[in-house]
C-alpha positions as CSV (number, residue, x, y, z in Angstrom):
1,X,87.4,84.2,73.9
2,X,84.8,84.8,76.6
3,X,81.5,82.9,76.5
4,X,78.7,84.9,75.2
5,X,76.7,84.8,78.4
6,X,79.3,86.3,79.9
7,X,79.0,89.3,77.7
8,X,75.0,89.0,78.2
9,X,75.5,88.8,82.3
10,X,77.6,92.1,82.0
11,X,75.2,94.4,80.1
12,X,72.6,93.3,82.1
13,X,74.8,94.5,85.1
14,X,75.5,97.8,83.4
15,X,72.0,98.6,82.4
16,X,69.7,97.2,85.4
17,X,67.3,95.7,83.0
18,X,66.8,92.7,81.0
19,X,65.1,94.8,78.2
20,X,68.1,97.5,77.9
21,X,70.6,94.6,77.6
22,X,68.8,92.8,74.8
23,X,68.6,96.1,72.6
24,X,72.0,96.7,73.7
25,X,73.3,93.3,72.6
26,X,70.4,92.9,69.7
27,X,69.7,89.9,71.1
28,X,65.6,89.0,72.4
29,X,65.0,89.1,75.8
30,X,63.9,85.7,76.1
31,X,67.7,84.9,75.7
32,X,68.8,87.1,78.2
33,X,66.9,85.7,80.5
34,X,68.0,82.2,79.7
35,X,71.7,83.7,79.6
36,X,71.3,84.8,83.1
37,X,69.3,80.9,84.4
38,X,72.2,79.4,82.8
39,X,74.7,81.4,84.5
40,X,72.7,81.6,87.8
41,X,72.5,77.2,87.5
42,X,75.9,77.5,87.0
43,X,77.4,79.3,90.0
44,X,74.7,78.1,92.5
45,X,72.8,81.2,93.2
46,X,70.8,84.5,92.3
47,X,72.7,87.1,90.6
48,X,69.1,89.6,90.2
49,X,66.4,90.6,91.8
50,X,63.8,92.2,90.4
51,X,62.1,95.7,90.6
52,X,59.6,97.9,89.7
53,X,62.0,99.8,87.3
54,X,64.2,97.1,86.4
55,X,66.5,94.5,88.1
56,X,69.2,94.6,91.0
57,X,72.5,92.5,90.9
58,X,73.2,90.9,94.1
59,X,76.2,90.5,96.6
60,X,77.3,87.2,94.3
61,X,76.6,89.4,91.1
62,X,78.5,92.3,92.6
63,X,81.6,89.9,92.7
64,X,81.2,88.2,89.6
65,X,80.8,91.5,87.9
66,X,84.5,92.6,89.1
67,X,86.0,89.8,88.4
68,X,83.9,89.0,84.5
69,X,84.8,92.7,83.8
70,X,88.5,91.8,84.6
71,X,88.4,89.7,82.3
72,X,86.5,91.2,79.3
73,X,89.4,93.9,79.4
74,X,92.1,91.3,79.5
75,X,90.3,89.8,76.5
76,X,90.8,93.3,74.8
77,X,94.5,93.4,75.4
78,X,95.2,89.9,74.1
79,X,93.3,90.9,71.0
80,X,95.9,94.3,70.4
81,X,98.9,92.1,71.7
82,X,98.2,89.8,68.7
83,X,97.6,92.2,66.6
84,X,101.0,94.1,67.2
85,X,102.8,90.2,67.0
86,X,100.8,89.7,63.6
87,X,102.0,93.4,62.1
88,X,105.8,93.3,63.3
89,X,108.5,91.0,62.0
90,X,109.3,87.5,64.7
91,X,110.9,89.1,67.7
92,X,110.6,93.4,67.0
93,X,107.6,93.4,68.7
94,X,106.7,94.7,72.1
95,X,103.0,94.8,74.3
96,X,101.8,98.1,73.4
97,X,101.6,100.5,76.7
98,X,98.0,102.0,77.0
99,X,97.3,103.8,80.1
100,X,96.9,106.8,82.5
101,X,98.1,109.4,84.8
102,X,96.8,111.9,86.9
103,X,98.0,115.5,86.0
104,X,101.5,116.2,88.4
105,X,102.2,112.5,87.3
106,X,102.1,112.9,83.1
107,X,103.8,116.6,83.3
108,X,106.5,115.9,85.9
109,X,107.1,112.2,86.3
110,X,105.9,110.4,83.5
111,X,108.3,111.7,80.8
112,X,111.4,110.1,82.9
113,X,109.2,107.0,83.1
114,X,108.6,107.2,79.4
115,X,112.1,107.4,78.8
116,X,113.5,104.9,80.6
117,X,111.1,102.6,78.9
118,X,112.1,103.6,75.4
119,X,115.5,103.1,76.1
120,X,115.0,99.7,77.1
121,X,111.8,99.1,74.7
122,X,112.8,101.4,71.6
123,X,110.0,99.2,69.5
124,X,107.3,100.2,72.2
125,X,104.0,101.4,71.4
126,X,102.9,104.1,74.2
127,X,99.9,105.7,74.2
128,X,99.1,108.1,78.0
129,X,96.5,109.4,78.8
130,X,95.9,112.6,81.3
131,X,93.0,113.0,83.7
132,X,92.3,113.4,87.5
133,X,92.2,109.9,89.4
134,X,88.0,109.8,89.2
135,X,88.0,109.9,85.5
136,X,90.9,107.3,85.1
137,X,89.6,104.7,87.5
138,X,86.3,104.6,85.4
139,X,88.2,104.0,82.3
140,X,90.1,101.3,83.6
141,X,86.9,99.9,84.5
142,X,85.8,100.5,80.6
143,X,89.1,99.0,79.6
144,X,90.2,102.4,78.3
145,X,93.4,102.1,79.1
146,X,95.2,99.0,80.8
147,X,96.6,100.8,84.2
148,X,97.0,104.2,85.6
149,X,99.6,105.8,87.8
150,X,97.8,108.0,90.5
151,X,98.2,110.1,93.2
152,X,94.4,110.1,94.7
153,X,92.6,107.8,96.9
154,X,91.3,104.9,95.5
155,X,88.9,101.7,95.6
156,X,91.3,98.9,96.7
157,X,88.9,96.2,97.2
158,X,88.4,96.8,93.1
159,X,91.9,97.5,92.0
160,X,95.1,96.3,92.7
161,X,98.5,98.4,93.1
162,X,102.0,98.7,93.5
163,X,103.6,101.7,94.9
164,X,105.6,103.6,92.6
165,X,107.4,106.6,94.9
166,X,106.4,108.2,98.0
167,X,106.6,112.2,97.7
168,X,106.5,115.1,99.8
169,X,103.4,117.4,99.6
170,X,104.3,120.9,100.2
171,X,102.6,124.5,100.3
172,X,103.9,127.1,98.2
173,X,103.8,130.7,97.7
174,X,105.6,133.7,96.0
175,X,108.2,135.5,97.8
176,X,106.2,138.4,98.0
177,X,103.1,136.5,98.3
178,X,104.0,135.0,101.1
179,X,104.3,137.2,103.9
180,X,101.4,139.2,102.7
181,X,99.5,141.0,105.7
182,X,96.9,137.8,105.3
183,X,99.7,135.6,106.4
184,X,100.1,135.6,110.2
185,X,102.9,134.5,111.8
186,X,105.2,134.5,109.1
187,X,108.1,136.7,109.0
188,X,110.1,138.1,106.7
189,X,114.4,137.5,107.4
190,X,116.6,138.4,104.6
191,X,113.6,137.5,102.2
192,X,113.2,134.6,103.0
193,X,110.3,133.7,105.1
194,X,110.3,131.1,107.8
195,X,107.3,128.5,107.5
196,X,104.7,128.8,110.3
197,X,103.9,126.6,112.9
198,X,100.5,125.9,112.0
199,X,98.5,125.4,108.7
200,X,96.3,127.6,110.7
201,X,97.8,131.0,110.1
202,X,97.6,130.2,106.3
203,X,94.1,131.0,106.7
204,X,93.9,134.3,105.6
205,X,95.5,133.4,102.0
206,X,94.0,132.6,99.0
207,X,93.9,129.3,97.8
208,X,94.3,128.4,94.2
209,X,93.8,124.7,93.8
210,X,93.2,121.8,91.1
211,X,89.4,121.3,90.5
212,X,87.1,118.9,92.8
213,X,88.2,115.0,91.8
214,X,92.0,115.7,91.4
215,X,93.6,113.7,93.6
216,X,96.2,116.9,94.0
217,X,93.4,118.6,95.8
218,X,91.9,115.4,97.2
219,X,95.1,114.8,99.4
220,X,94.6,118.2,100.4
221,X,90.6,118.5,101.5
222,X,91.5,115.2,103.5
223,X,94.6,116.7,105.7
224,X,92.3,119.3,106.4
225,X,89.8,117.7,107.6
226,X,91.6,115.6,110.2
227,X,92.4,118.9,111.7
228,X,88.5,120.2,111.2
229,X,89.3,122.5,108.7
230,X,88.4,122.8,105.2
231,X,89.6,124.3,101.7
232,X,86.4,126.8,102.3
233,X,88.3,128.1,105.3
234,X,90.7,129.9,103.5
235,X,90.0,133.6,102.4
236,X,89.5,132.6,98.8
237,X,89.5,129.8,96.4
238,X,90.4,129.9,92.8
239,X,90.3,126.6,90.7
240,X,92.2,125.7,87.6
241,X,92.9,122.6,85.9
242,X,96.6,123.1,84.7
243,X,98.8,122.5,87.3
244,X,101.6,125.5,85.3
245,X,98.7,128.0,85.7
246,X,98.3,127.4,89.2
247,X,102.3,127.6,89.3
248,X,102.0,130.6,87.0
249,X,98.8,132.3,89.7
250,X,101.1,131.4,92.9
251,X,103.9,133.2,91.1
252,X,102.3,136.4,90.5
253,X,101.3,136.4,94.0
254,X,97.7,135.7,93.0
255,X,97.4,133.2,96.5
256,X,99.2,130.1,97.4
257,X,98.9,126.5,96.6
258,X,99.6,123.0,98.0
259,X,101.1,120.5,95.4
260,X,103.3,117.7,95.2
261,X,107.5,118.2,95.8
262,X,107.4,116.8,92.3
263,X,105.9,119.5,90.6
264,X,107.6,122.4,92.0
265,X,111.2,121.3,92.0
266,X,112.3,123.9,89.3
267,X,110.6,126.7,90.7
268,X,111.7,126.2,94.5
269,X,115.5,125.7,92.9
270,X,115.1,129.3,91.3
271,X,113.8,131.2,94.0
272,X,110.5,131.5,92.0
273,X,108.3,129.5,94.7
274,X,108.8,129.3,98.2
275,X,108.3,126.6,100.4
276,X,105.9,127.4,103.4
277,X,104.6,124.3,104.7
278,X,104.0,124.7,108.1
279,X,104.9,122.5,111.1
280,X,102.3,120.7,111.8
281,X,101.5,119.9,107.8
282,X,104.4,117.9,106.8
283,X,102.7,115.2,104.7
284,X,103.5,112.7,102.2
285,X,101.3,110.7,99.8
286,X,102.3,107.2,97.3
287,X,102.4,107.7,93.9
288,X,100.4,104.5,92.2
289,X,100.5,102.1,89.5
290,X,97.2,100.2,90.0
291,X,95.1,97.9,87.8
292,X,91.7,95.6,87.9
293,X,91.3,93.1,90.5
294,X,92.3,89.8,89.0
295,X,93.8,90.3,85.8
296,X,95.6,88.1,84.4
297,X,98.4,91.3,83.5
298,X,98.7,91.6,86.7
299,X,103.0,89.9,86.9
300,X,103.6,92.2,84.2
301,X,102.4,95.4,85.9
302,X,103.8,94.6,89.1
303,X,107.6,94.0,87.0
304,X,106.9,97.3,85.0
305,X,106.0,99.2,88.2
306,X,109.4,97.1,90.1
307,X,111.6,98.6,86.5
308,X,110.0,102.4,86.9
309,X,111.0,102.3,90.6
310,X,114.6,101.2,90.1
């Protein structure tokens, strides 16, 4: 159980004011201050300064917030754990699995995960959760879930990771689609295009992409800007938040798309999709299992991440 000026410490992180934090916690404000002297005396130093609209956490606050937050979820998880122990009969129980994926992971990835885990935990509690990497980091850091597999960039100075796979990102178009007059350089033999040299002459197509945040598209915008060029570049732009209606657009020859291997597999086995990556964009990204900064679940991630791989 955490102390309570712990829990006073972190809503007077999350709201920037003593006064929010006390209605927050219906608590006076004379005793969050004290809370925060206490904690202050404690670790040796500021963790506010004040200003005109409320307070500011400092560098030591900044650190103590990552690591108090940690720890506040952690509490949450040993709470559920013994609520499963205390439910099931002496040794049927299993630690519930609450977390995340971003959307090519839960439709493509995660139900071989999820089965291999059932086979070997048939008592397991799952619960998954689908979202683009931006919305799942922030509900690891409410203690949403207790880790998320991800394909986009993130904080890594805040959370902690283990790398699941490593896949190939690929462009894709329909047969037709894709050696339409917008697509230079790539020719037509036997129906089957070869790719082009360079993610240049894919200028002229349409793109039809994931929305802003996903890290799908993410992966994307950031190849293209180490070559100075930019998802606006293209001749259009269509976004859509289900990765089978992109695949669905692409196939009616509404544009062409970049996504993960993963994704596609089916489609490119079928003659549906074609690959056209070109030359000069082979690229390949790590699919992640990360968590908070020093929990204490961290052993048991790290061996659930080690089984998934395997």
């Amino acid at each position: 159980m955490l102390d309570y000026r712990t829990h006073t410490f972190l809503e007077v992180y999350r709201q920037h004011s003593f006064t929010r934090a006390a209605e927050a916690l219906l608590i006076t404000q004379p005793a969050v201050s004290q809370h925060v002297r206490q904690l202050e005396a404690h670790y040796g130093c500021a963790l506010f300064t004040k200003t005109g609209r409320g307070v500011e956490p400092t560098p030591a606050a900044d650190l103590l917030y990552q690591r108090l937050l940690a720890m506040e979820n952690d509490e949450g998880r040993l709470r559920a754990e013994t609520a499963e122990l205390a439910a099931r009969p002496t040794g049927t129980s299993a630690a519930p699995l609450i977390f995340g994926c971003t959307r090519t992971i839960a439709d493509y990835v995660a139900p071989r995960l999820m089965s291999t885990h059932l086979a070997a935990h048939p008592d397991a509690s799952v619960t998954l959760r689908a979202g683009n990497t931006r919305d799942l980091v922030c509900a690891l850091e409410r203690g949403e879930i207790d880790f998320a597999l991800v394909e986009g960039s993130f904080d890594r100075s805040r959370f902690a990771f283990e790398t699941l796979s490593r896949e190939a990102y690929v462009a894709v178009a329909a047969p037709r689609a894709a050696v339409s007059p917008g697509t230079a350089g790539v020719k037509r033999h036997e129906d089957t295009p070869s790719r082009p040299a360079s993610i240049r002459q894919l200028l002229g197509q349409r793109l039809v992409l994931r929305e802003a945040g996903s890290g799908t598209r993410e992966i994307l915008e950031k190849h293209l800007a180490a070559r100075d060029l930019a998802v606006e570049d293209f001749a259009g732009l269509v976004e859509l938040e289900s990765i089978p209606t992109i695949k669905a657009c692409v196939r009616a020859g509404a544009g062409i798309s970049f996504m993960y291997r993963a994704a596609v597999e089916a489609e490119l086995g079928a003659g549906e999709l074609l690959d056209i990556t070109p030359d000069d964009f082979q690229v390949e990204h790590d699919f992640c299992l990360i968590w908070q900064r020093g929990s204490q679940y961290a052993p048991r991630y790290r061996a659930l991440c080690a089984a998934w791989r395997s």
